[in-house]
N, C-alpha and C positions, 0 to 999 in steps of 0.2 A: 565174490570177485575180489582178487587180491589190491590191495590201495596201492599206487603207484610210490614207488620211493623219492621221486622228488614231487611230489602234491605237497612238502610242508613247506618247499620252496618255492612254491606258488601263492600258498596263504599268507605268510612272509612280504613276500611283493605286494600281496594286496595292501597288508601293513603299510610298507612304505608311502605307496600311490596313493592313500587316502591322508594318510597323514602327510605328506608334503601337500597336495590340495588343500587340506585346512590352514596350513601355514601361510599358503600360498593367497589364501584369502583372508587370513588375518592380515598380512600385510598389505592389501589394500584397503582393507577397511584401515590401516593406520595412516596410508598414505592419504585417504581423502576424509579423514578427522576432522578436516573445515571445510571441507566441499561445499558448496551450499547445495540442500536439497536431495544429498547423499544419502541412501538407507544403507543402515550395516548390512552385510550377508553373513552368512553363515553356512558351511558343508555339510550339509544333510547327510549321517552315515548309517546305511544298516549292514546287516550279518547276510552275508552272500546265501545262496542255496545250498544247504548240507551234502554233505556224500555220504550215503546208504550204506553203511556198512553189515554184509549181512553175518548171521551168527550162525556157530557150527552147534546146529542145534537141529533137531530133526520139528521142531514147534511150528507152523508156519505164523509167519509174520513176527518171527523173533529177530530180532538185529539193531543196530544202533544207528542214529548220523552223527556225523563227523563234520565239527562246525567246516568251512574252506578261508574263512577269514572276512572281511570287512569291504563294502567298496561304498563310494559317495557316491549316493540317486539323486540328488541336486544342489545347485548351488540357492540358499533361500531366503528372497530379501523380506526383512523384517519390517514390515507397517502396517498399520492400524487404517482401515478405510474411514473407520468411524469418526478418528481424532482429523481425518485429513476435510473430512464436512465439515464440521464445526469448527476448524481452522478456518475454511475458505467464508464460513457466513459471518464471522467475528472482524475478517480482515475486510469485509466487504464495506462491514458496521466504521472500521476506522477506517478505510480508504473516502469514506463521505465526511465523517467530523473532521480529517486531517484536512482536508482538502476545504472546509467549508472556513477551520480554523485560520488557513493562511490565506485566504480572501478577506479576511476578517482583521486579520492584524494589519493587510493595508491599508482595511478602510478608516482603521485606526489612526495609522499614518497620516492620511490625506486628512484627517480631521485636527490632529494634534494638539488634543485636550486631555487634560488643560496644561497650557503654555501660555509663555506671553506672545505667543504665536498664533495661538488657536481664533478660534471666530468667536468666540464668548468676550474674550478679551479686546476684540477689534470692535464690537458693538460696545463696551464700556467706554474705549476710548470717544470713540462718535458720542453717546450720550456725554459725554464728561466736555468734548468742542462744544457741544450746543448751551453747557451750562457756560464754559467759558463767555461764549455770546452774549447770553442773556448779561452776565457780568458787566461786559460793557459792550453794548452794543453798537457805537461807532470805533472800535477800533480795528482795523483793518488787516491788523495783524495775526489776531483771534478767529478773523472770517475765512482768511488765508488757510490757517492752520484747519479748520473745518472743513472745509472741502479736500485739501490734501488728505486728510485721515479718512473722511466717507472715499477716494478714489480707491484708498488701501484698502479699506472696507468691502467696496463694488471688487475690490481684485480676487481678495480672500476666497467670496462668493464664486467666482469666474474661475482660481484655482480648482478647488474641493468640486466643483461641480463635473470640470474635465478629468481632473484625478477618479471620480465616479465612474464616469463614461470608462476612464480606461481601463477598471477593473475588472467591468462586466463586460467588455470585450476582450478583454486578456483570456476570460474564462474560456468566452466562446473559441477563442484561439489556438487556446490548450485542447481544448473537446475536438476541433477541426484536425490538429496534429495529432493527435495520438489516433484519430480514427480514420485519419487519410490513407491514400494510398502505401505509402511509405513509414506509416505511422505503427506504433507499437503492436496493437490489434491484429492488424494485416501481417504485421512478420513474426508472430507470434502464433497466429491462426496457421500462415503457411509451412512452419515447422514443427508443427503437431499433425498436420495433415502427413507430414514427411516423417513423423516418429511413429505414426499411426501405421501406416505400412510396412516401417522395416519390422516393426515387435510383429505383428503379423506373421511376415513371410518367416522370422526366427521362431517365431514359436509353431509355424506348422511344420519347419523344418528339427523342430525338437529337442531348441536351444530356450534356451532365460536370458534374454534378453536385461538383467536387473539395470543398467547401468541404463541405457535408452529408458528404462520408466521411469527412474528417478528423473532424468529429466524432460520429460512429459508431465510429469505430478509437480514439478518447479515451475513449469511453465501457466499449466493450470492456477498453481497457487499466485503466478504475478496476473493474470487473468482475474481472479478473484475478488484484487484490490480495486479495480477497473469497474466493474460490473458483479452485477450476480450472477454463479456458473453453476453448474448441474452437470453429473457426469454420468453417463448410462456406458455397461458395459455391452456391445452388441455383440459378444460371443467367440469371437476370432482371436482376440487380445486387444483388439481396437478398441477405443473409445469415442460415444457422441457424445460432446461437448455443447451443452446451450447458453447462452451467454446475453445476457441483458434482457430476456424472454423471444431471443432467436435462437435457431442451429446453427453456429458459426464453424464448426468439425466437423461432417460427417460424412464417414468410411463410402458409403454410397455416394455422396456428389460426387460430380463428373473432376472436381480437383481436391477431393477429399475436404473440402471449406468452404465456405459463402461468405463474402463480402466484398465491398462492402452493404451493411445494410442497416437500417433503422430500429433502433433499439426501442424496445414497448416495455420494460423497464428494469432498467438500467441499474438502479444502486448503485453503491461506490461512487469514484472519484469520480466519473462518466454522469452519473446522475445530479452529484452536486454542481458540477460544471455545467450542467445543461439548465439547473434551475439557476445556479449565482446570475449566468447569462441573460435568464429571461424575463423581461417588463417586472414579471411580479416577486423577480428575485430579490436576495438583501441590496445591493449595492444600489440599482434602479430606483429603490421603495426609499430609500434615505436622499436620493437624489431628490424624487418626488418631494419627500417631507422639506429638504432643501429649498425647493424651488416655495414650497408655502410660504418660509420663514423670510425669504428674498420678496415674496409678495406683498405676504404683511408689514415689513419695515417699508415699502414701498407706496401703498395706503396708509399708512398712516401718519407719517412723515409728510405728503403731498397733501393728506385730508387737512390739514396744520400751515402748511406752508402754499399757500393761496396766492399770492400771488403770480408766482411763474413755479414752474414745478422744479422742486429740487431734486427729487430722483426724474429722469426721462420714464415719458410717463407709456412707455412700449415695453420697458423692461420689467416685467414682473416674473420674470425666474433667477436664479441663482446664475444662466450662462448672458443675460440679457441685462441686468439689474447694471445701471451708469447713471453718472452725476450730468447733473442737466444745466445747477446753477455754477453761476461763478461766484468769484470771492464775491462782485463788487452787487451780484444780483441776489443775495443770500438775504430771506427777510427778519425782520427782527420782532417788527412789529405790525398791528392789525391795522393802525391807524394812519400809519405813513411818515408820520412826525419823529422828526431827530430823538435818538433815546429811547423812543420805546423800544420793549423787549418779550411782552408779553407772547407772542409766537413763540421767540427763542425758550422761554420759560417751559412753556407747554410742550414743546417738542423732547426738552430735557428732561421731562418729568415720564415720558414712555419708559423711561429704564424701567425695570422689574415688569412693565406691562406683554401686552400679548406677543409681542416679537421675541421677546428674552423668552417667557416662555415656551413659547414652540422650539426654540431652537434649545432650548433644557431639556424636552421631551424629547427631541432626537439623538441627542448626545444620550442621554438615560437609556433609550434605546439600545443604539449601540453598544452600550457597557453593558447591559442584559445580556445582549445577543453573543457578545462576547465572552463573557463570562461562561454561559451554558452549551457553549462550543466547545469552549476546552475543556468543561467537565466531561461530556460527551466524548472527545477523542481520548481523555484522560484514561475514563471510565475503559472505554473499547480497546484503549493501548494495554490495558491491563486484562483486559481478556483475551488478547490475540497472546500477549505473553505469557499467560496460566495453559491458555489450551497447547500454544508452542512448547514449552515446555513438558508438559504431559508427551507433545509426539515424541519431543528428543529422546523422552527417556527412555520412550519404544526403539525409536528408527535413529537414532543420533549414535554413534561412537564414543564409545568411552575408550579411552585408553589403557586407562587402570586395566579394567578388564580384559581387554584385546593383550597385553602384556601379560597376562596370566593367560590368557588362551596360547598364549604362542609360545610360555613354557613348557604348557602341559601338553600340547601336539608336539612339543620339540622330544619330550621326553617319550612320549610313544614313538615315535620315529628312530629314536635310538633301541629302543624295546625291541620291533620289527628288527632294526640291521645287528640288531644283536643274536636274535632269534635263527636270522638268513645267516650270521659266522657260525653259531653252533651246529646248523644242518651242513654246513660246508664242510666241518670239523667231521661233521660223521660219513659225509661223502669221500672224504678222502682215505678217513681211516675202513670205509665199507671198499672203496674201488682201488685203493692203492695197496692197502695192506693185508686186504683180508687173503689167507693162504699161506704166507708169508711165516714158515719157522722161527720159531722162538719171541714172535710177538705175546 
């Protein structure tokens, strides 16, 4: 069968069409170089089906094919599933330390030690009035000034204890917003249930969908910091998404998503905020140890001061802890008589005792706990940045490169239309000239 005389102006075209396609896609991979979440693509090209060209030759099955040229079978986004797990379990590891870290530097705050501010400092002062006392014990001035400094003292207490309180509710408050109605979770869930379906109905209709997965695989990944996430492919292009150890995605529910619902565990930011939040969390647990240190200055100070009680003797926590005596009922001594001071003595001599102490092992605490928080988010900041990096180098855009991919389809592109002018050149000289005398 004779080949057609324009079939190389066919092959040609394919040239073109393929190579403007890959251009066509290197320039969006340049344009979304900072997209977040963006995987490069790349044009898939192979060699069209041959043409059979047969040979004059009496042999059977002797003859040739005849390449027809080039065409792109897909457009192909490049990512690693592997790198995108172990991205989501690393950010899961710092969306808890990050989150347990800035819980942590308010309680820091609310503490503000040490400073001439802090409550280490405010119990010196107190002991250091009682020594003033003992000094001279009929001066009224000194009595004055002691009771002013323990109000500051009871206030401190009264501070740090609500700044507590507000921490661990702040937590629950954040945990309450992000997983309300209206909350990140829920609109996040609802547009994956919505990306779930269209890559679906695109890809049974025989499209790549690349640009809808990239962000589904973003959305997952802000999901991951949140909680723990697990993704099962169920076959279609959809994905089930489980999230906290529930199904929060899936293609089967009647809204393609569930929530809200009760997380059995949770990780991330979602799980640290559910434990900051609860009785046995850090902020609670320092309150508690708070409310001890408020106790113990409060026995033992009263166990001392016998006569009428100088802390009220109801308040033994840190939100209750108040000054009972006045200047003029502040005792000095055991006996009654003008001058003595021995009470005042002994009360002054608690410094270094059990009160300072407890409230050194809280504060010690806290610097612990702080300290191995931000080793912890440190640590995990540096593993979401080793594995993110590993993905960019898969799925990220380089430009470098994309600028050498877009010279060298540029330069095949001119290849082809140069190709398609010299078959023109022989179309013309074949239909216009051929017969023609004296050519």
């Amino acid at each position: 069968m004779p080949i057609s005389t324009f079939m190389g102006l066919q092959t040609s075209l394919r040239g073109l069409l393929a190579h403007q396609q890959a251009i066509d896609e290197t320039g969006h991979n340049i344009a979304n170089a900072n997209t977040p979440g963006y995987s490069r693509q790349e044009a898939v090209v192979r060699s069209t089906q041959p043409f059979v060209v047969p040979a004059n030759s009496v042999i059977t099955g002797a003859g040739a094919q005849l390449g027809t040229g080039v065409d792109v079978t897909e457009i192909r986004r490049i990512r690693d599933q592997f790198l995108d797990i172990q991205y989501r379990a690393q950010s899961t590891s710092l969306g808890d330390a990050a989150t347990r870290s800035t819980t942590l530097d308010q309680v820091e705050l609310a503490f503000d030690e040490p400073s001439d501010n802090g409550l280490a400092q405010q119990l010196a002062k107190f002991w250091s009035a009682w020594n003033d006392v003992a000094n001279a014990p009929e001066d009224q001035g000194a009595r004055t000034a002691l009771v002013t400094i323990a109000q500051t003292l009871t206030n401190s207490f009264h501070t740090i204890h609500a700044q507590l309180t507000t921490v661990a509710q702040q937590a629950q408050d954040q945990y309450d917003a992000i997983t309300g109605p209206t909350g990140d979770v829920a609109a996040w869930a609802q547009e994956l249930a919505g990306l779930n379906t269209s890559i679906a109905d695109a890809i049974y209709r025989g499209q790549q969908p690349n640009d809808l997965m990239d962000r589904r695989d973003l959305l997952i990944d802000k999901l991951s910091s949140l909680a723990q996430v697990s993704v099962t492919d169920v076959g279609t292009g959809a994905l089930k998404v489980d999230f906290g150890g529930v199904t929060l995605v899936d293609p089967a529910a009647a809204n393609g998503y569930t929530w809200p619902q009760t997380l059995t565990t949770p990780g991330g930011k979602l799980g640290a905020l559910l434990d900051l939040a609860s009785p046995a969390g850090l902020p609670l647990t320092y309150r508690d140890q708070l409310d001890a240190v408020a106790g113990d200055l409060v026995a033992s100070v009263n166990a001392l001061h016998t006569a009428t009680p100088f802390f009220a003797a109801g308040g033994t926590t840190a939100a209750t802890i108040a000054v009972a005596a006045t200047a003029a009922a502040v005792q000095t001594g055991s006996g009654g008589a003008s001058g003595e001071n021995d009470v005042a003595q002994a009360i002054a001599q608690l410094r270094g005792g059990s009160t300072d102490q407890l409230y050194d092992s809280l504060v010690a605490r806290i610097g612990t706990d702080v300290q191995a928080n931000a080793r912890a988010e440190a640590t995990a900041q540096t593993l979401v940045n080793a594995v993110d990096d590993r993905r960019q180098s898969v799925a990220g855009v380089s430009l470098d490169e994309e600028m050498t991919n877009l010279i060298r389809f540029q330069r095949g592109y001119q290849a082809s239309a140069r190709t398609m002018t010299t078959l023109d050149d022989m179309f013309d000289t074949l239909i216009n000239r051929t017969g023609r005398v004296g050519l």
